[in-house]
DSSP file (Angstrom, degrees, kcal/mol; ACC not computed):
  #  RESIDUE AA STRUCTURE BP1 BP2  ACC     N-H-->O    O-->H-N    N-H-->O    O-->H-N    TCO  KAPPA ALPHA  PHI   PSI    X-CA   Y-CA   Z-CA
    1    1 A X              0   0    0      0, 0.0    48,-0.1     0, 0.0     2,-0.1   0.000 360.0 360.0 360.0 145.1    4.9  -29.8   -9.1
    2    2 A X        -     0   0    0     46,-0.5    46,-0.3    44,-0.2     2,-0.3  -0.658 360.0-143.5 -98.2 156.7    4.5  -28.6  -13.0
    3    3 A X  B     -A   66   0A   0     63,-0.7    63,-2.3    47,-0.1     2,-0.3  -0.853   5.5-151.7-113.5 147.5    7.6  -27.6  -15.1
    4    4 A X        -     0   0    0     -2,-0.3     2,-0.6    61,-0.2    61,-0.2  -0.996  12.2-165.3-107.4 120.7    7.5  -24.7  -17.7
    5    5 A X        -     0   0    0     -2,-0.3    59,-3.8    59,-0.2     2,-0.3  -0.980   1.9-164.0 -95.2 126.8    9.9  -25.1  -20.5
    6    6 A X  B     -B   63   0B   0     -2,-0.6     2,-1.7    57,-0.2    57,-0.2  -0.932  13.7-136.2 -95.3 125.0   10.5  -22.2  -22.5
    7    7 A X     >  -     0   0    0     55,-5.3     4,-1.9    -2,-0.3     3,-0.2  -0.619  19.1-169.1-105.7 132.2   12.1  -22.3  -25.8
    8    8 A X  T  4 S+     0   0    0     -2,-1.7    -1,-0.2     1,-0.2    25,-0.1   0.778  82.7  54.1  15.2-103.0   14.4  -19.9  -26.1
    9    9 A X  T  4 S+     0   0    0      1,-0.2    26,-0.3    24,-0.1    -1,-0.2   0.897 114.7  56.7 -66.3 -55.2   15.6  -19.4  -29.5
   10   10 A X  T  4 S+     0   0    0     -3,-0.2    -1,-0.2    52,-0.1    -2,-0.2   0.741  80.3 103.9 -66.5 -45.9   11.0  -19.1  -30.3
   11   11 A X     <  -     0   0    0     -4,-1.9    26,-0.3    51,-0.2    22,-0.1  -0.041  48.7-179.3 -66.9 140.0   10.3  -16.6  -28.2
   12   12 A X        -     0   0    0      1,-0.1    -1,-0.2    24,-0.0    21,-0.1   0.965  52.7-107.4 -98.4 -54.6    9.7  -12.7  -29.4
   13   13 A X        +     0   0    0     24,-0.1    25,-0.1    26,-0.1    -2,-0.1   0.576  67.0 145.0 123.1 -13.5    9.2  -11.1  -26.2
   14   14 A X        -     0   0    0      1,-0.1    25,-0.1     2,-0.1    14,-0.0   0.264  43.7-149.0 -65.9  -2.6    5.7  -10.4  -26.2
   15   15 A X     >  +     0   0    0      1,-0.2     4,-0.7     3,-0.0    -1,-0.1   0.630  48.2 137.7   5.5  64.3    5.2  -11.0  -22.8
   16   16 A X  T  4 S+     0   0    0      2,-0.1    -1,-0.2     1,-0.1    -2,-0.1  -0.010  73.1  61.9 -87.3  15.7    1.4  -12.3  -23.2
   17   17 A X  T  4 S+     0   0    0     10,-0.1    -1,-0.1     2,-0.1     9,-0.1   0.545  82.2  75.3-110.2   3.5    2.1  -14.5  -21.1
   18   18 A X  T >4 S+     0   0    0      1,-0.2     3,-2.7     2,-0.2     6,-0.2   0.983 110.8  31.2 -65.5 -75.3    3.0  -12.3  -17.9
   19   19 A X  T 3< S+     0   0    0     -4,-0.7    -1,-0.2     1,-0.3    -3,-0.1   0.868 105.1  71.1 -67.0 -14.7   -0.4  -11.6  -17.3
   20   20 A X  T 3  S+     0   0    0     33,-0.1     2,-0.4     2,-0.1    -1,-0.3   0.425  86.0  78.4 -63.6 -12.4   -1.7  -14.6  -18.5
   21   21 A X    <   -     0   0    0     -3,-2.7     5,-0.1    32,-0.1    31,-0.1  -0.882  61.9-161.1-106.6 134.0    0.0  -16.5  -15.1
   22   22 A X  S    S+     0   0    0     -2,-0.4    -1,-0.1     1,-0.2    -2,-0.1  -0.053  97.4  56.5-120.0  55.1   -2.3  -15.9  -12.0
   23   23 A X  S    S-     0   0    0      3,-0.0    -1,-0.2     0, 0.0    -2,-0.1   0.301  99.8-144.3-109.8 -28.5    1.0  -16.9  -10.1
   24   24 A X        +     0   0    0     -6,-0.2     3,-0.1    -5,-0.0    -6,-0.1   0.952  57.9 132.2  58.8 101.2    3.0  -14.0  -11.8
   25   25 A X        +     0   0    0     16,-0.1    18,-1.1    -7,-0.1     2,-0.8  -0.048  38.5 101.4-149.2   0.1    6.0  -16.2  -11.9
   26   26 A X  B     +C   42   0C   0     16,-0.2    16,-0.2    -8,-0.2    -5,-0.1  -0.901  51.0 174.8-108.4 116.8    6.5  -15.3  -15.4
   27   27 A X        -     0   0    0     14,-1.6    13,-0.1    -2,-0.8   -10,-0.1   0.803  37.0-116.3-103.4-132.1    9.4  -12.6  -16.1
   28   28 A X        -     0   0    0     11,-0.3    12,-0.3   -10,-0.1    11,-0.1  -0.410  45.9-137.4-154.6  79.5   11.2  -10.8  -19.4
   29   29 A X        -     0   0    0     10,-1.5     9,-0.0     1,-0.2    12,-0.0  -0.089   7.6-128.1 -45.5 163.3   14.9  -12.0  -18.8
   30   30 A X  S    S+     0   0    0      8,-0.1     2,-0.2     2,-0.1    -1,-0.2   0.418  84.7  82.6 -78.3  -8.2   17.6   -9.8  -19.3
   31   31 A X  S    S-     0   0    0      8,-0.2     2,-0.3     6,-0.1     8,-0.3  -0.681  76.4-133.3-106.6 150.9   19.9  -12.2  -21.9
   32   32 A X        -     0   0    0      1,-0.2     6,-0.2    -2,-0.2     5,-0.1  -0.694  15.5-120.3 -95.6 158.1   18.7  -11.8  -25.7
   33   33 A X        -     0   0    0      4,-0.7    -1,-0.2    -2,-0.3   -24,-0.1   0.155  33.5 -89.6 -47.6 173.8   18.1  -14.5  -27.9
   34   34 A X  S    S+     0   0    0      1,-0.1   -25,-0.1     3,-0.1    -2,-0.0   0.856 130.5  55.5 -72.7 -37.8   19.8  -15.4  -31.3
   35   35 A X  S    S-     0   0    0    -26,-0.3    -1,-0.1   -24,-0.1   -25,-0.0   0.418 123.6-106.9-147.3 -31.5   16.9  -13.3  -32.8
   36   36 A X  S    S+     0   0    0      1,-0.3     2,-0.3     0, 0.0   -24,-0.0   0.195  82.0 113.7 120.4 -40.6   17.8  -10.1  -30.7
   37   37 A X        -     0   0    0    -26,-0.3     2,-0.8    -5,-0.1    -4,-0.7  -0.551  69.9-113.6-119.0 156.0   14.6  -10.3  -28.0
   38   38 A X        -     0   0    0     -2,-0.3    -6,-0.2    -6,-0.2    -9,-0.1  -0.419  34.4-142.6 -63.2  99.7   14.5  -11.0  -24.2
   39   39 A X        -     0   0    0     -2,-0.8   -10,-1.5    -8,-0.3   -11,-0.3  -0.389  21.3-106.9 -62.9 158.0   12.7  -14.3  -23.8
   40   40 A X        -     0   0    0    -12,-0.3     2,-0.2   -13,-0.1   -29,-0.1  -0.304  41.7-170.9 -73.6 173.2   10.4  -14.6  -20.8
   41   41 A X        -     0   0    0    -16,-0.1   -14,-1.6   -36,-0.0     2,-0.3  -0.626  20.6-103.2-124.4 180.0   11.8  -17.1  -17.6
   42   42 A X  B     -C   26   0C   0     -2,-0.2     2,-0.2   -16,-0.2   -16,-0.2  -0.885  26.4-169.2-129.0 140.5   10.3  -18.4  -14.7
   43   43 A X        +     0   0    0    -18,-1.1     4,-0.1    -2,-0.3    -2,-0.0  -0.777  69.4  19.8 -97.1 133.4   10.4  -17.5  -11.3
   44   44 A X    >   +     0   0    0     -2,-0.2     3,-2.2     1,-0.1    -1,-0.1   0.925  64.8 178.4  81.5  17.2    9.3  -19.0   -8.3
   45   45 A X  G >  S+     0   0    0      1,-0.2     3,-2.2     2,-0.1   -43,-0.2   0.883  76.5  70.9 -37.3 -52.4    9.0  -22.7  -10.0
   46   46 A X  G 3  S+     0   0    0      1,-0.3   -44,-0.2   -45,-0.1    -1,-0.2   0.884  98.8  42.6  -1.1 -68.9    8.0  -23.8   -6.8
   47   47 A X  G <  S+     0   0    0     -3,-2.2     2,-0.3    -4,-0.1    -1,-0.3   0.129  76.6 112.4 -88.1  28.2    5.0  -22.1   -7.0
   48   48 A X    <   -     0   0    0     -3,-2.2   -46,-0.5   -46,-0.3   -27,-0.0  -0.736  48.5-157.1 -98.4 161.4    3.5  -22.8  -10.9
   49   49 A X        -     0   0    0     -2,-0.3    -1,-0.1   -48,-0.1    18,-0.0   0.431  45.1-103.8-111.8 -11.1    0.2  -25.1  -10.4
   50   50 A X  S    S+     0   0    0      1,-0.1     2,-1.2   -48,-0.1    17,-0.2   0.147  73.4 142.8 110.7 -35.8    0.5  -26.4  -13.9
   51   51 A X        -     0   0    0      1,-0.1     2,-0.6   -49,-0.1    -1,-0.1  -0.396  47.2-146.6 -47.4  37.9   -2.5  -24.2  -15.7
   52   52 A X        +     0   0    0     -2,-1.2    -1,-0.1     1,-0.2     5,-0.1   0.172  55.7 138.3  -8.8  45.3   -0.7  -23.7  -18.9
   53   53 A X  S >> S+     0   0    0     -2,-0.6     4,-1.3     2,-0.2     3,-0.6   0.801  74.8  55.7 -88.4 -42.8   -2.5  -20.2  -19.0
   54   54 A X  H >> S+     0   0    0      1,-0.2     3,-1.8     2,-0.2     2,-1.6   0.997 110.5  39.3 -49.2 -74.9    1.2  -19.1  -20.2
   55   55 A X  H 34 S+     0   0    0      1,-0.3    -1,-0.2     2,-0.2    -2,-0.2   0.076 112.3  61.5 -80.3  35.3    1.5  -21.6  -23.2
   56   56 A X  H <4 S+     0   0    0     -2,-1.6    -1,-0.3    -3,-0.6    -2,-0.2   0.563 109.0  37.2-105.5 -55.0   -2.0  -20.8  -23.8
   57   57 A X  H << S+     0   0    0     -3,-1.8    -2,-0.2    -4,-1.3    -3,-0.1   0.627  87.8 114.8 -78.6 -26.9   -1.3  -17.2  -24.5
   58   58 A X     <  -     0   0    0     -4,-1.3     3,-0.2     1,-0.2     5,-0.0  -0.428  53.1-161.9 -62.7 129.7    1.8  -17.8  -26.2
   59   59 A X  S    S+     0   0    0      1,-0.2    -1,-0.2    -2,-0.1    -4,-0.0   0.595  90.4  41.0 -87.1 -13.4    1.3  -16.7  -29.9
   60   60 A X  S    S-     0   0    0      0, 0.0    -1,-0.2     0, 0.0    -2,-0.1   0.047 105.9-118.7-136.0  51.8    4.7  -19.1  -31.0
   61   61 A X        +     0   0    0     -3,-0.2   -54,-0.1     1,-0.2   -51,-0.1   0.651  64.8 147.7  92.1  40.6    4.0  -22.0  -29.0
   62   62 A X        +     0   0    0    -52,-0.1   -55,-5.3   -56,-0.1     2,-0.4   0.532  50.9  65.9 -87.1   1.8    7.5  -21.5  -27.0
   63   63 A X  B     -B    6   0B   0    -57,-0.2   -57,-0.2    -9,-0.1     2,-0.2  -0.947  62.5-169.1-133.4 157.1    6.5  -22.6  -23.9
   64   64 A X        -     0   0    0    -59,-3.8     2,-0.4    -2,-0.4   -59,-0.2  -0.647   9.4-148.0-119.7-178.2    5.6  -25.8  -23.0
   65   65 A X        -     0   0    0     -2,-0.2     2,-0.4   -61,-0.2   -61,-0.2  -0.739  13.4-175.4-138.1  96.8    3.9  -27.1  -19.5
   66   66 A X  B      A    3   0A   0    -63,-2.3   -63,-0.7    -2,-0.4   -16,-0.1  -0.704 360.0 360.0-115.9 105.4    4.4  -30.1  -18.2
   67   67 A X              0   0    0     -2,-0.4    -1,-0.1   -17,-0.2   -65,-0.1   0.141 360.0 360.0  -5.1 360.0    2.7  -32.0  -14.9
């Protein structure tokens, strides 16, 4: 099973990476950042395959993928 780490604190919010998952496990949380904006989570870890199609999309490299 892959893990997604997301960091935080890096993330704007842009949520390019919501469509970017074609598990749509990828969210907007409700909690802000230090910065002010809703970093993405994951949902449904269970179910990611690994395809770093998120930290692909990411334009400041906040998420990571790992196998």
């Amino acid at each position: 099973m892959a893990k997604i780490v997301v960091d935080e604190e890096r993330c704007k919010g842009c949520e390019l990476c919501i469509p970017a998952c074609p598990k749509h496990i990828m969210v907007m949380s409700e909690k802000f950042n230090k910065k002010g904006y809703h970093p993405v989570k994951q949902i449904k870890t269970e179910e990611c395959t690994g395809c770093a199609f998120c930290a692909m999309a990411c334009p400041d490299v906040a998420i990571e993928v790992f196998k």
